[in-house]
C-alpha positions as CSV (number, residue, x, y, z in Angstrom):
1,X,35.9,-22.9,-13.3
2,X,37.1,-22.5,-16.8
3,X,36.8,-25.7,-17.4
4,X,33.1,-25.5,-16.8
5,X,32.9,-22.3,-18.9
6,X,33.8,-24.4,-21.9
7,X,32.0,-27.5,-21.5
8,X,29.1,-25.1,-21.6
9,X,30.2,-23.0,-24.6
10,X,31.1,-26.4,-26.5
11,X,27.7,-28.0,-25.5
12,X,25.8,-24.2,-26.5
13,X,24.8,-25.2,-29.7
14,X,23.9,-28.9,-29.0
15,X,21.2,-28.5,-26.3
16,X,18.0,-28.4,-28.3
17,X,20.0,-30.4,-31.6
18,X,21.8,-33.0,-29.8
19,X,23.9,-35.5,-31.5
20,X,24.8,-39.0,-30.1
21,X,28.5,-39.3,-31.0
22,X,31.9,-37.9,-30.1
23,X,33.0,-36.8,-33.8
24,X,31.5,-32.9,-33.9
25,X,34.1,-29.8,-34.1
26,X,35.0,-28.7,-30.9
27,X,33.7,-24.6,-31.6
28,X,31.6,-23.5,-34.3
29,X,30.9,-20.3,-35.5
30,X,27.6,-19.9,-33.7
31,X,29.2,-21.6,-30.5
32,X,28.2,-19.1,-27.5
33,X,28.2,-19.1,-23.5
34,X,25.1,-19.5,-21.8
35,X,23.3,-19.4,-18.3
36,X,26.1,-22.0,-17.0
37,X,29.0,-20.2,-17.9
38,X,27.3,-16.5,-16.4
39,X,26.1,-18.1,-13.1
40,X,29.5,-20.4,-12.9
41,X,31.1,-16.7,-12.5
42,X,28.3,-15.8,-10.1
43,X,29.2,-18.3,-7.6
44,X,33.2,-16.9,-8.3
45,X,32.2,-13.7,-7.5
46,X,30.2,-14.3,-4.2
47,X,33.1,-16.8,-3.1
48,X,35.4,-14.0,-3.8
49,X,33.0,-11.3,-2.1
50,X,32.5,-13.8,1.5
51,X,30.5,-16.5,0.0
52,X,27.6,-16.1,2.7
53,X,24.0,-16.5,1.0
54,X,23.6,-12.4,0.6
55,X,27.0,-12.8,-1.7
56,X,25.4,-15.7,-4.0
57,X,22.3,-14.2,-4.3
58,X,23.5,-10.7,-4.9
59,X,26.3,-11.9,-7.6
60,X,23.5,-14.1,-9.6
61,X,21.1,-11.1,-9.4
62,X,23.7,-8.6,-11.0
63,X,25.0,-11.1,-13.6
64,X,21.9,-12.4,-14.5
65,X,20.2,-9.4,-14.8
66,X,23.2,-8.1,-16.6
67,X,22.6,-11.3,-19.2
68,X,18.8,-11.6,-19.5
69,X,19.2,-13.4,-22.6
70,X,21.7,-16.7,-21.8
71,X,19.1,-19.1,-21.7
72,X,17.7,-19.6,-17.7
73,X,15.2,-22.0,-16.7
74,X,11.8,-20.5,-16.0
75,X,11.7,-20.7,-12.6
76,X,15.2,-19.4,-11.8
77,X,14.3,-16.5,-14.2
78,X,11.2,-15.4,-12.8
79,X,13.1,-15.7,-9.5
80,X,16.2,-13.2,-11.1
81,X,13.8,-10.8,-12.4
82,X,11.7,-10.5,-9.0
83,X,12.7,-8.8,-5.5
84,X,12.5,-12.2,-4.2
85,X,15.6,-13.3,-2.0
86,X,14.0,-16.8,-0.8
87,X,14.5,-20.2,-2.6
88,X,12.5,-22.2,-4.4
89,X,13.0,-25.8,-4.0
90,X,14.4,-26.8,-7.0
91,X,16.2,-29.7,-8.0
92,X,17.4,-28.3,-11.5
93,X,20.9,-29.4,-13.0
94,X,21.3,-25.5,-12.2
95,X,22.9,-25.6,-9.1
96,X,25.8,-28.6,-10.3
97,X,26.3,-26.8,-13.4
98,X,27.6,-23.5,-11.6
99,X,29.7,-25.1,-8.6
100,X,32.8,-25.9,-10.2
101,X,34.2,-22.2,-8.1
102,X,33.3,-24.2,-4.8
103,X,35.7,-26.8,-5.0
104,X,38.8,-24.7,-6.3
105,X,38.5,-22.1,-3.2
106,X,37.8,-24.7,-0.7
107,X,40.9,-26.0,1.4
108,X,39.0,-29.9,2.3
109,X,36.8,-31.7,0.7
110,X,34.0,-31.0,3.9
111,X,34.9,-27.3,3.0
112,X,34.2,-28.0,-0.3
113,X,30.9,-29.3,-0.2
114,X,29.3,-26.8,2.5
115,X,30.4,-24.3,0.2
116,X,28.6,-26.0,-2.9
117,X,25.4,-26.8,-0.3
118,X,25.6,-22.7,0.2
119,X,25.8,-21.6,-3.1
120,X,22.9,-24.1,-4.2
121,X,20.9,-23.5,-1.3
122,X,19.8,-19.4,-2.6
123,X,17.5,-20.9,-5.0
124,X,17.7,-24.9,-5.0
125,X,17.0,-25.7,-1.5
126,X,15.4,-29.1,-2.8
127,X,17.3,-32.0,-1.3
128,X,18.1,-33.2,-4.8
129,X,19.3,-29.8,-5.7
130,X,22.1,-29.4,-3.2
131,X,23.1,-33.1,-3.5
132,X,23.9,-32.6,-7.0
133,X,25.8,-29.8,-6.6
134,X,28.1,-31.4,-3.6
135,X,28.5,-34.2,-5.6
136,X,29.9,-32.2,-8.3
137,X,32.0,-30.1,-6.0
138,X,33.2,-33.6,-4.0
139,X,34.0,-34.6,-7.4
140,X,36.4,-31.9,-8.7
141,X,38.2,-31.8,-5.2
142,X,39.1,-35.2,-5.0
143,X,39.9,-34.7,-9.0
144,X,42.0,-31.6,-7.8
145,X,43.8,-33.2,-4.9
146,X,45.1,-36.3,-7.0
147,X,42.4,-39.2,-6.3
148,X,42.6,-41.6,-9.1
149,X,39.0,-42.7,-10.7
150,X,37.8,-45.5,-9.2
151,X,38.3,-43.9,-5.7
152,X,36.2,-41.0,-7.2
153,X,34.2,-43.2,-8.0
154,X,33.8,-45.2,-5.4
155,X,33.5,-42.2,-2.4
156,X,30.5,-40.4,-5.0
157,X,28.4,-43.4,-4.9
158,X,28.6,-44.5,-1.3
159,X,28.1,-40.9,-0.1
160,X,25.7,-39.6,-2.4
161,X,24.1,-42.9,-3.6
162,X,24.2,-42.2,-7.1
163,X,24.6,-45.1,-9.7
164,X,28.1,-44.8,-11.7
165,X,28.8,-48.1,-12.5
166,X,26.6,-47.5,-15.5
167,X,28.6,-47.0,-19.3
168,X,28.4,-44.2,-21.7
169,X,27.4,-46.7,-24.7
170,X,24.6,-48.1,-22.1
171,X,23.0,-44.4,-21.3
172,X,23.6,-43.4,-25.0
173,X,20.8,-44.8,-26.7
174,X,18.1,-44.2,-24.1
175,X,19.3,-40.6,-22.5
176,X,16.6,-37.8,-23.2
177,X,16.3,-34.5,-22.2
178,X,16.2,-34.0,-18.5
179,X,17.0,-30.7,-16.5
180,X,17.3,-32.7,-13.2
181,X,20.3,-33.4,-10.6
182,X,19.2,-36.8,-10.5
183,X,19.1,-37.8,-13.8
184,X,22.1,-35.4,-15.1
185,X,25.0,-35.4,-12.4
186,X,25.6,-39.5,-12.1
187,X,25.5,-38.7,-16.6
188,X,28.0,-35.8,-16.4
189,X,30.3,-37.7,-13.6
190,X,30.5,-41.0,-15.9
191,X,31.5,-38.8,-18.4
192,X,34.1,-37.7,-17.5
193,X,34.7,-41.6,-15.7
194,X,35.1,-42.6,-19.3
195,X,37.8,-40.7,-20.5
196,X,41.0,-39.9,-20.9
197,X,41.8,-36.7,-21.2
198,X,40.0,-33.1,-20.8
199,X,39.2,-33.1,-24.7
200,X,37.6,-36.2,-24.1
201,X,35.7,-35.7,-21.3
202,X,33.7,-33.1,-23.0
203,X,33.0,-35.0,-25.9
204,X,31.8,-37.9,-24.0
205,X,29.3,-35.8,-22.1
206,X,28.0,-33.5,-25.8
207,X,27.5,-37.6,-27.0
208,X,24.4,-38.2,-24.6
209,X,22.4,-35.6,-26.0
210,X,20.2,-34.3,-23.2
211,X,20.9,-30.9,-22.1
212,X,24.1,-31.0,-23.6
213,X,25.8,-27.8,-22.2
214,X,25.0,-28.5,-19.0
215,X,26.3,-32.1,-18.9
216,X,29.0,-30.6,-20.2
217,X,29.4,-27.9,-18.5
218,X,29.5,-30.0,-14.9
219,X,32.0,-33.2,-16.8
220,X,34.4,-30.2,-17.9
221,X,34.1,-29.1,-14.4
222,X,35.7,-32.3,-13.2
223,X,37.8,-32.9,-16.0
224,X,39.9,-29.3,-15.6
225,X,40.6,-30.6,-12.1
226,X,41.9,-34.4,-13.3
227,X,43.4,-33.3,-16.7
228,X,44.3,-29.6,-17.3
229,X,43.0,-27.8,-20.2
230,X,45.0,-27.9,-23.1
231,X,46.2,-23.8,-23.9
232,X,44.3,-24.0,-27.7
233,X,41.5,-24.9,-26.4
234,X,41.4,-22.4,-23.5
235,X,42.4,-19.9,-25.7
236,X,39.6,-20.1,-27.7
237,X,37.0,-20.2,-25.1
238,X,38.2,-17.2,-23.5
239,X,38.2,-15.4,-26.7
240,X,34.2,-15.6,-26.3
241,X,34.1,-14.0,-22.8
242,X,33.8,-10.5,-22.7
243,X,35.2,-8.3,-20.1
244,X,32.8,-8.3,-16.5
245,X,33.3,-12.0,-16.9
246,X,37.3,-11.9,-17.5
247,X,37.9,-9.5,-14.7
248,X,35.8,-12.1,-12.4
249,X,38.3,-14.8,-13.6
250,X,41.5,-12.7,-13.2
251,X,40.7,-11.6,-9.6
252,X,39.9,-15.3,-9.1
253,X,43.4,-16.3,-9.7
254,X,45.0,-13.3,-8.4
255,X,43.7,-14.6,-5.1
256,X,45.4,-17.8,-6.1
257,X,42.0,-20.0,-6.7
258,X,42.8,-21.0,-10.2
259,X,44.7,-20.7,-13.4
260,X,44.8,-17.7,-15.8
261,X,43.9,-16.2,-18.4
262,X,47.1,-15.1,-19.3
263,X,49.7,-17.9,-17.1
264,X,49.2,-21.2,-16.6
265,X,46.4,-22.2,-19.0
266,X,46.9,-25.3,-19.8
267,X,48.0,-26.6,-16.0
268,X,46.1,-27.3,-13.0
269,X,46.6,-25.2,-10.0
């Protein structure tokens, strides 16, 4: 999941300033986490606690209550601050931004994406909202388990029916803001298509412009499953987490989900 975590904290201060091109620093100053990198730990947390619907929607409730500020959509923030349990058929980029936990814990790739239908389900019950967020999860498992691209490729579009065979410098000039699965997952997965290493990846996806941490957030998902993450660059986004979320991520490796904070940073599991 860390590799979500910082495709989100890179992509923090680019959603509502995009930029169209690869050459930006990597961190700024001002470079932050927001509502992908808290609800990314959320579905870690319910996975770890069961990873029944009660878990999901008890972890987001805490965390997000315990981070009012990180940025949520409106509707999934009303739905956090109510006594509301149910859904809301959403199709939001929400539910594919915070699934990269579903794919590491998951021992098949069916596993895999019931767990990702689960954890999307608690809020975006929309048909569109849970396909993005198997997709995602499908995705990083086949990344995980050593498919090469074009089989990636090739198993996402005929099961999910989204259109990858589209290029970066094609989507580029034309991408806009969009807070949809549909028009945000196919972005993030070509993303991370394009390129050839993790460092990469995340630039490639903070290029469209859109809602840059997001994108991000859901390409770096994918791309710490394929690539690693290089130490520095863990390092530094790990720096930016404050305890409740680094106590999620150590328990999450010490049940052997994922690499840690303090071993294996730069390999994958």
């Amino acid at each position: 999941m860390l590799g979500a975590i910082i495709g989100d904290i890179v992509g923090s201060i680019y959603e509502f300033d995009n930029i169209k091109t690869k050459d930006f620093p990597l961190f700024k100053k001002n470079s932050f986490f927001t509502d992908d990198t808290v609800m990314t730990v959320a579905v870690a947390d319910a996975l770890l606690a069961g990873g029944g619907p009660d878990d999901f929607v008890d972890s987001m409730k805490r965390l997000g209550n315990r981070y009012p500020y990180a940025g949520y959509g409106g509707r999934f923030r009303h739905w956090l601050h109510s006594d509301s349990r149910e859904p809301y058929n959403s199709y939001g980029n929400g539910s594919a931004m915070r699934v990269s936990p579903c794919a590491w814990i998951a021992r098949s790739l069916e596993e895999a994406e019931d767990f990702a239908a689960r954890s999307a389900s608690v809020t975006h019950n929309h048909p569109e909202g849970v396909k993005g967020a198997q997709a995602t999860a499908a995705a990083i498992y086949l990344a995980r388990t050593g498919t090469d691209k074009a089989d990636i490729k090739r198993r996402i579009e005929e099961k999910y029916g989204y259109d990858l065979s589209r290029t970066l410098d094609e989507i580029r000039p034309v991408y806009r803001f969009n807070e949809s699965c549909q028009k945000t997952v196919p972005e993030a997965i070509i993303a991370f298509l394009e390129s050839d290493g993790f460092e990469d990846a995340i630039r490639n996806a903070i290029s469209l412009g859109g809602d840059s941490d997001t994108l991000a957030a859901i390409t770096g998902g994918i791309a710490e499953a394929a690539y690693g993450i290089p130490k520095e660059i863990a390092a530094k986004a790990i720096s930016l987490l404050d305890e409740t979320f680094l106590s999620v991520i150590n328990e999450w490796v010490d049940r052997g989900c994922g690499i840690g904070v303090d071993g294996l940073l730069g390999s994958k599991r």
